[in-house]
Legacy VTK file of the C-alpha trace (Angstrom):
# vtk DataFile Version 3.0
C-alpha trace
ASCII
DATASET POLYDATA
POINTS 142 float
15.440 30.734 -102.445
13.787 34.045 -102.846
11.770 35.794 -100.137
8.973 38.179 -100.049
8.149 40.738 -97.832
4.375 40.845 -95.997
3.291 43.828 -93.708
1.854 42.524 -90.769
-0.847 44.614 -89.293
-1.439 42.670 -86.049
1.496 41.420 -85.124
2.136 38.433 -82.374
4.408 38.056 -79.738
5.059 35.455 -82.187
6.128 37.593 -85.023
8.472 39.682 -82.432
10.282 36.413 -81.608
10.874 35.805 -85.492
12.301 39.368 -86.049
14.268 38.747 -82.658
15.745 35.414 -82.670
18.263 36.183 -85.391
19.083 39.520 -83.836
20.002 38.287 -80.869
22.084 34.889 -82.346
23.790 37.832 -84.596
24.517 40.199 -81.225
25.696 37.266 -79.394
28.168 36.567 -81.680
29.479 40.073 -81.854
29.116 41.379 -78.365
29.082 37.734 -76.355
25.674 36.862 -74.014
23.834 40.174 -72.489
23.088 38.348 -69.533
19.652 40.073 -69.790
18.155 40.306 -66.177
14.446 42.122 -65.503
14.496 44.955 -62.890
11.560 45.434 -61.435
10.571 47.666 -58.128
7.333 48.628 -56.910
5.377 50.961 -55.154
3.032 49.094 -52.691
0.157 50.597 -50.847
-0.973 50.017 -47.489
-3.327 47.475 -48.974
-0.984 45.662 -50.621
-1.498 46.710 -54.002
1.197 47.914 -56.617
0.353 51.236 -57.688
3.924 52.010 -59.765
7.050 51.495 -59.571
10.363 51.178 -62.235
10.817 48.707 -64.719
13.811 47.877 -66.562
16.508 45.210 -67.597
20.234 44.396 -66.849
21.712 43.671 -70.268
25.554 44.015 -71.561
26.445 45.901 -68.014
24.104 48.293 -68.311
20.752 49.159 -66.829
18.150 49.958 -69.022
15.119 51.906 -67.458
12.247 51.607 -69.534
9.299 53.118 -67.358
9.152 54.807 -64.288
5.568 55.659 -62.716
4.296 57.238 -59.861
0.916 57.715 -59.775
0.053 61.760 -59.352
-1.473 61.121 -55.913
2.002 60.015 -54.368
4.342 62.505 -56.626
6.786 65.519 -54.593
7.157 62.975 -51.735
10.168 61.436 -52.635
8.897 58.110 -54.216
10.554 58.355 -57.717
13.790 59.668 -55.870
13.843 56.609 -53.920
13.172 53.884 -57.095
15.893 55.473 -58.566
18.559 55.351 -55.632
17.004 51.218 -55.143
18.048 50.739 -59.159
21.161 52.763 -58.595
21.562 50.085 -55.816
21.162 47.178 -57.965
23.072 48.564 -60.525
26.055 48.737 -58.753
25.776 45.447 -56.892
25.965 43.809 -60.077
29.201 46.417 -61.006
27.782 47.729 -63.742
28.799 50.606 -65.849
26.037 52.791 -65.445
22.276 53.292 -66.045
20.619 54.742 -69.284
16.823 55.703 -70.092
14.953 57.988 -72.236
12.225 60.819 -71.433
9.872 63.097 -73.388
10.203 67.352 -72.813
7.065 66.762 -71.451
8.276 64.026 -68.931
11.158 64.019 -66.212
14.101 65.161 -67.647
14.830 67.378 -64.646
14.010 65.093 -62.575
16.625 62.498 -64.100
18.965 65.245 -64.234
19.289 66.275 -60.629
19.836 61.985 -59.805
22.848 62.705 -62.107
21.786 62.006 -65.420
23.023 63.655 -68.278
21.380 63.651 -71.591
23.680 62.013 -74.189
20.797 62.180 -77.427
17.902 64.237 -78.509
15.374 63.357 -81.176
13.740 66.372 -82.123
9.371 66.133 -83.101
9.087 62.631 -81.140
5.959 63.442 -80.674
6.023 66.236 -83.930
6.624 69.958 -82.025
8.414 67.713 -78.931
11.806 66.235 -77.825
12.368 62.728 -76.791
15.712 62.909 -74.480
18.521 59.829 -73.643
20.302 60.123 -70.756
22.872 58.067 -69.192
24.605 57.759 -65.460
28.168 56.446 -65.248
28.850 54.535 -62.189
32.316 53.406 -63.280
34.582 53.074 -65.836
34.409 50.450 -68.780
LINES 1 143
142 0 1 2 3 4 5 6 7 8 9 10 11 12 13 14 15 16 17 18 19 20 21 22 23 24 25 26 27 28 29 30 31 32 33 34 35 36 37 38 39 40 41 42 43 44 45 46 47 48 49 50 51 52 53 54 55 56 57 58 59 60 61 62 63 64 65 66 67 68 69 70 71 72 73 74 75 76 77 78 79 80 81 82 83 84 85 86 87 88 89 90 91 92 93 94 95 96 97 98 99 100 101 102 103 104 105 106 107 108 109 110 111 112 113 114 115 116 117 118 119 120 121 122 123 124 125 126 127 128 129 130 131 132 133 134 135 136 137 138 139 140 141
């Protein structure tokens, strides 16, 4: 049975599930079950509101951090510092091996540095003329 290939130019959640679900049979069967978890903490205002916070995901004993905000109102007093000592927290509860993200030159990579981070990958022009950083935070050994 032959197949075809067809650009989609607004894809679905749909068509993400399609590209996923035999990536993650195939990575299941190599690596065992990720035991994906969601991370998130929040910044709450007085009001109640959520204003920023960290997101990320447990997966194959790692913590992934995919976005950390705080809004330019609340930064220099401490806020990120503390969502990243509450995810270091989780992280080792659940014993895992460390914590890994990404930044842009433009971004926090100082910041992520001086909580220990150490930059383990660079993609250079991500945007074009920038840097795109990965950095990663042992918290034991495999």
């Amino acid at each position: 049975m032959a197949l075809s290939i067809m650009v989609s130019h607004h894809p679905s959640d749909s068509d993400r599930e399609t590209v996923l679900a035999p990536l993650r049979a195939y990575n299941i069967a190599q690596a065992g079950d990720p035991h994906i978890r969601p991370v998130a903490i929040l910044l709450v205002n007085e009001t109640g509101d959520s204003v920023g916070g960290l997101w990320g995901k447990c997966a194959y004993d790692w913590l992934f951090i995919e976005l950390l905000a705080v809004p330019s109102e609340y930064r220099g007093a401490g806020y990120g510092r503390a969502l990243m000592q509450q995810a270091e927290t989780i992280a080792r509860a659940d014993n895992l091996i460390g914590i890994w993200l990404d930044t842009y030159a433009f971004q926090a990579r100082r910041f992520y540095e001086k909580q220990g981070f150490e930059v383990f990958g660079t993609l250079e022009d991500h945007p074009a003329g920038q840097q795109r950083f990965f950095l990663q935070k042992r918290l034991r050994a495999p």
